[in-house]
One Martini backbone bead per residue (centre of mass of N, CA, C, O) as a GRO file, in nm:
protein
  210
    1UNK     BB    1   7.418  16.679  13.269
    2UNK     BB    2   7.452  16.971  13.243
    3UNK     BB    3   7.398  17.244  13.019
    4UNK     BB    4   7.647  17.342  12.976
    5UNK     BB    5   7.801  17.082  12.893
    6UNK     BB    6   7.545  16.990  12.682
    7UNK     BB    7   7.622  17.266  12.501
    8UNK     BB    8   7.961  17.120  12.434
    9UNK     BB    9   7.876  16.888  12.301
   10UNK     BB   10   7.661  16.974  12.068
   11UNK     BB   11   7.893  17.075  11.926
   12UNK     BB   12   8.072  16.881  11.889
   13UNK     BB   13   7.877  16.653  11.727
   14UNK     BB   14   7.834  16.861  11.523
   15UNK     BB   15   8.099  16.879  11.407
   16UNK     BB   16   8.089  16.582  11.304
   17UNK     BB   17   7.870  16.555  11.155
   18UNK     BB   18   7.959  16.777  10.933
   19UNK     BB   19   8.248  16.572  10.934
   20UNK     BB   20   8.194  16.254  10.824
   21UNK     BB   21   8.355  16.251  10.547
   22UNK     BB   22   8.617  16.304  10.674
   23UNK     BB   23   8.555  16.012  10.864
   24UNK     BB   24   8.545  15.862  10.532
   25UNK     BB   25   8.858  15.894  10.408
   26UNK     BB   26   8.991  15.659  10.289
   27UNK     BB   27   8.977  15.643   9.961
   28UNK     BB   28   9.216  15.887   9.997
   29UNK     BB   29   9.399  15.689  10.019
   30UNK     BB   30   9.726  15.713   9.926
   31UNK     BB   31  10.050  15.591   9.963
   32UNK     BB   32   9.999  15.747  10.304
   33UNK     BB   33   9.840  15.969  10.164
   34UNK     BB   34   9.676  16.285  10.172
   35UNK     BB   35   9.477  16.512   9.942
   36UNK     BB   36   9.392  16.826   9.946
   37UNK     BB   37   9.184  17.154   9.939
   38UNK     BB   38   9.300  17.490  10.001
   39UNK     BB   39   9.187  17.773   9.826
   40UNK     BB   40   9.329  17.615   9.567
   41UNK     BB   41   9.513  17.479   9.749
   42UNK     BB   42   9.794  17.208   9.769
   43UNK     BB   43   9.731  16.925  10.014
   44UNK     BB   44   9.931  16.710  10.234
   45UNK     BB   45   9.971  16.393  10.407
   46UNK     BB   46  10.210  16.177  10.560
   47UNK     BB   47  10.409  15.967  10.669
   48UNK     BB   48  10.649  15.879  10.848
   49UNK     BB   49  10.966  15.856  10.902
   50UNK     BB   50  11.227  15.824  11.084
   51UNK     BB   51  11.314  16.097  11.177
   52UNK     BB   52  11.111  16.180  11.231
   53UNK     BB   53  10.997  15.999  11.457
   54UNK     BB   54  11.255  16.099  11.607
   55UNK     BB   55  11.144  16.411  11.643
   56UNK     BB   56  10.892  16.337  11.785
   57UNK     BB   57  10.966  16.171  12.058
   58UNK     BB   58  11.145  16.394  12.150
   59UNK     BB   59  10.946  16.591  12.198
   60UNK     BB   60  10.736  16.430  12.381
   61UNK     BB   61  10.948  16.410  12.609
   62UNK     BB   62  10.969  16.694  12.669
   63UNK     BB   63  10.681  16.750  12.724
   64UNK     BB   64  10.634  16.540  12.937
   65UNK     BB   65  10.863  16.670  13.159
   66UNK     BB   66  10.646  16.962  13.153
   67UNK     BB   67  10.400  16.828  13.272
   68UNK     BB   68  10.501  16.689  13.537
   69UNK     BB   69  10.597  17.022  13.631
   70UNK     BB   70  10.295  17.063  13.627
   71UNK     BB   71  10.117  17.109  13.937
   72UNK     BB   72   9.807  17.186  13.737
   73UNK     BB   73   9.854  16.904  13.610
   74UNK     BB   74   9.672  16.604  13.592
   75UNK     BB   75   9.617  16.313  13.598
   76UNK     BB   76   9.330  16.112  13.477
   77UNK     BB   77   9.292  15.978  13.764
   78UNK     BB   78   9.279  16.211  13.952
   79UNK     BB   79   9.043  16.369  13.805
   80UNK     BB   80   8.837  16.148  13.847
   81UNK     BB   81   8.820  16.165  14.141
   82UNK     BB   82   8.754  16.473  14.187
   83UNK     BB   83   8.463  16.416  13.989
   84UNK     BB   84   8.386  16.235  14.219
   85UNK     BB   85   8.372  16.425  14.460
   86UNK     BB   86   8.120  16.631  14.240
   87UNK     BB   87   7.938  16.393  14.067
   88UNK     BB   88   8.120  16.272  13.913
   89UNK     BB   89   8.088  15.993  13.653
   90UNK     BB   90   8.275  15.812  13.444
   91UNK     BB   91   8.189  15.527  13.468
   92UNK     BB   92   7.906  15.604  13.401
   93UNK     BB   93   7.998  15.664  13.083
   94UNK     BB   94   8.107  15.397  13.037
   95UNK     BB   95   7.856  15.220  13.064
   96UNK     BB   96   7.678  15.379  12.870
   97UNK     BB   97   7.808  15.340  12.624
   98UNK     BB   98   7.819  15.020  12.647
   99UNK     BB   99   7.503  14.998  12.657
  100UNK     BB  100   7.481  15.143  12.321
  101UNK     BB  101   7.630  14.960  12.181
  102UNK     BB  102   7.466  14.698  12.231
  103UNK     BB  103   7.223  14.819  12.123
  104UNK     BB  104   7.318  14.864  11.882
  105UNK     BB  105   7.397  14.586  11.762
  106UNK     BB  106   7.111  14.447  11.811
  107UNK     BB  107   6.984  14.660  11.567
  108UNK     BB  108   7.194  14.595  11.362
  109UNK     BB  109   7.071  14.316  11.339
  110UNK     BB  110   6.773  14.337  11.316
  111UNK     BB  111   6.773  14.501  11.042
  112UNK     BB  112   6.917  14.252  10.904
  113UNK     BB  113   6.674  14.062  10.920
  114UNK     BB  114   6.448  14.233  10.798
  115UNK     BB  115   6.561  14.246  10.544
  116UNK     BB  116   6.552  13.999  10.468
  117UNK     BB  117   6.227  13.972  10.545
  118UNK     BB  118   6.097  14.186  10.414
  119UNK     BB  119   5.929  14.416  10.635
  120UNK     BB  120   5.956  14.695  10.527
  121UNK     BB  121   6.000  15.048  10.566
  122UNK     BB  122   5.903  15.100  10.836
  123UNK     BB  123   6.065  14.906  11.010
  124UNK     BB  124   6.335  14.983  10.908
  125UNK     BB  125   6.327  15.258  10.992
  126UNK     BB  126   6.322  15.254  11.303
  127UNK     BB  127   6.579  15.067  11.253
  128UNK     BB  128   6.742  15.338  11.243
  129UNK     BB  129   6.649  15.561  11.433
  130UNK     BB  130   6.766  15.420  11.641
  131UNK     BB  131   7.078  15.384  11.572
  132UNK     BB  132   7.098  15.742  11.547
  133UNK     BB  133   6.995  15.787  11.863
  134UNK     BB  134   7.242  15.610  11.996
  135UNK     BB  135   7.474  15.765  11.800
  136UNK     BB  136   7.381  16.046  11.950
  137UNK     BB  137   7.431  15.989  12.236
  138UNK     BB  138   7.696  15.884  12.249
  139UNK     BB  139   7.854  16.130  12.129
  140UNK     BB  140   7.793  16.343  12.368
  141UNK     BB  141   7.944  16.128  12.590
  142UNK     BB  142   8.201  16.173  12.435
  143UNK     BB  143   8.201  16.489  12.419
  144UNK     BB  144   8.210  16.525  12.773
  145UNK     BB  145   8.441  16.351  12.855
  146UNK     BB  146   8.635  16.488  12.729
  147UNK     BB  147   8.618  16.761  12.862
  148UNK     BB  148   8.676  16.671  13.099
  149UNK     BB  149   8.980  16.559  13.023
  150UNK     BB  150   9.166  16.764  12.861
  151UNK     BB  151   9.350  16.863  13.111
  152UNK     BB  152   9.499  16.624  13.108
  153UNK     BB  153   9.801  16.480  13.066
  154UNK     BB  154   9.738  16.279  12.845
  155UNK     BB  155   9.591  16.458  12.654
  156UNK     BB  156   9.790  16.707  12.614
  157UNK     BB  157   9.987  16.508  12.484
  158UNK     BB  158   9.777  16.402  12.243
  159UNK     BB  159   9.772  16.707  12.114
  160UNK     BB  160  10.082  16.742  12.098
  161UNK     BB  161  10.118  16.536  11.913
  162UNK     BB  162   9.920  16.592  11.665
  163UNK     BB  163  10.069  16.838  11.591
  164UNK     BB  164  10.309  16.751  11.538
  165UNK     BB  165  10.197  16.525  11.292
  166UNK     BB  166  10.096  16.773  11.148
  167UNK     BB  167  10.388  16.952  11.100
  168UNK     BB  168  10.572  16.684  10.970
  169UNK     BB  169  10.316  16.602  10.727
  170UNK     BB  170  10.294  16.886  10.576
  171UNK     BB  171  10.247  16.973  10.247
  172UNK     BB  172  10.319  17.158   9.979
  173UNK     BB  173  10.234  17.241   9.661
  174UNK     BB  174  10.499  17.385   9.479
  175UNK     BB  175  10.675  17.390   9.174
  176UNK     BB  176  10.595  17.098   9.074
  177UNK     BB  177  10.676  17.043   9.416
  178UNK     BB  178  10.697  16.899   9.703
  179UNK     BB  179  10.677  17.061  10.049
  180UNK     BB  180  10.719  17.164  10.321
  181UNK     BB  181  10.542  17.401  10.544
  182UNK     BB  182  10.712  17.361  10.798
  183UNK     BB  183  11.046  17.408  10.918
  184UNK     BB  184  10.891  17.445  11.186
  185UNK     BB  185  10.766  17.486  11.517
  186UNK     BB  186  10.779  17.791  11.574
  187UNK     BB  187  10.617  17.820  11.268
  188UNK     BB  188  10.341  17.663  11.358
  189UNK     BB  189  10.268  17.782  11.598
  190UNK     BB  190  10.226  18.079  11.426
  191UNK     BB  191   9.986  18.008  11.245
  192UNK     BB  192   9.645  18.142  11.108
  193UNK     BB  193   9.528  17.881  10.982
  194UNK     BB  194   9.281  17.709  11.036
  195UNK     BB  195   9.201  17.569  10.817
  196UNK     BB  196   9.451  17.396  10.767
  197UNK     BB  197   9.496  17.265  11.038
  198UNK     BB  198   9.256  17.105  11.082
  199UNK     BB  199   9.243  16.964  10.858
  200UNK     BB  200   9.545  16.831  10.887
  201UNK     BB  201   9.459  16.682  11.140
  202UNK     BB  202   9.213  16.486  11.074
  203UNK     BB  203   9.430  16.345  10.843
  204UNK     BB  204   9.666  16.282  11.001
  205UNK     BB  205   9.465  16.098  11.231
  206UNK     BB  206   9.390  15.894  10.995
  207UNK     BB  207   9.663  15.784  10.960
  208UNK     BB  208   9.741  15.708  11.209
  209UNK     BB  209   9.494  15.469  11.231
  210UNK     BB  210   9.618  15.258  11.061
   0.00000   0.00000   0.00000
């Protein structure tokens, strides 16, 4: 890893670290909806109806076919190719992943035996820092390839639905009743508040995620 990508990736790593708890607020989740609180303001974002859902389809498949027409960006594959041609491997660190998975797996053993056998502070101390050592390698190296890969055609597109599936799904409760926040895909392209997008964005994609 350069020196370039390995400062960008750690930029990357903190930002997840300083926001684990926004990737642990399944407990947040009622009735397929998430409901946050952005400047004072009650905001949530909820699973999309059917006509949603055809809505984002039809956007994903226009957006698909002017991806396709854009001669400057590479599908997945071909990028990994081009980036094995300059010393970048891939492969390797998706190997290095799963070799550091294995790791924690086999260390979040180690520690689950010691606690049974009540090994002491001690002992139980070292097998968490190598588990937090573990999971903070593996995520620099997968903060690294996404950048890698960010502007391959499949990730533009992965990028593009999330936004979509944000602009969907977001809603703002106004005069004692819930309502979408914008109207339009045109109005939400154009919106300049970065904390609103982001929060709903991310909790959007934990909602996708169930």
């Amino acid at each position: 890893m350069t020196e370039g990508r390995m400062e960008e990736a750690k930029k990357t790593v903190k930002m997840y670290e300083e926001n684990e708890e926004l990737f642990r607020a399944e407990e947040m989740i009622k009735d397929n909806k998430i409901t946050f609180f952005v400047e004072d303001k009650k905001y949530r974002v909820r699973m999309l109806n059917l006509a949603e859902r055809n809505e984002l389809d039809n956007l994903r498949r226009k957006k698909f076919g002017q991806l396709l027409q854009d001669k400057d960006i590479m599908m997945e594959k071909d990028l990994i190719k081009q980036y094995q041609e300059r010393g970048i491997n891939i492969s390797e660190m998706d190997e290095r992943i799963q070799k550091l998975t294995a790791e924690e797996v086999a260390t979040q053993l180690k520690l689950g035996e010691a606690i049974s056998k009540n090994d002491g502070e001690s002992v139980l101390n070292t097998y968490k820092e190598t588990i937090e050592s573990l999971q903070h390698e593996k995520r620099a190296i997968l903060a690294e390839k996404t950048l890698l890969l960010e502007f391959s055609l499949e990730n533009q597109l992965l990028s593009y639905v999330a936004q979509i599936f944000t602009y969907l799904s977001l809603e703002v409760f106004e005069d004692n009743s819930w309502k979408r926040k914008f109207e339009s895909i045109a109005e939400f392209e154009k919106t300049t508040d970065d904390k609103l997008i982001n929060t709903a964005a991310q909790y959007s994609i934990l909602l996708q995620s169930l």
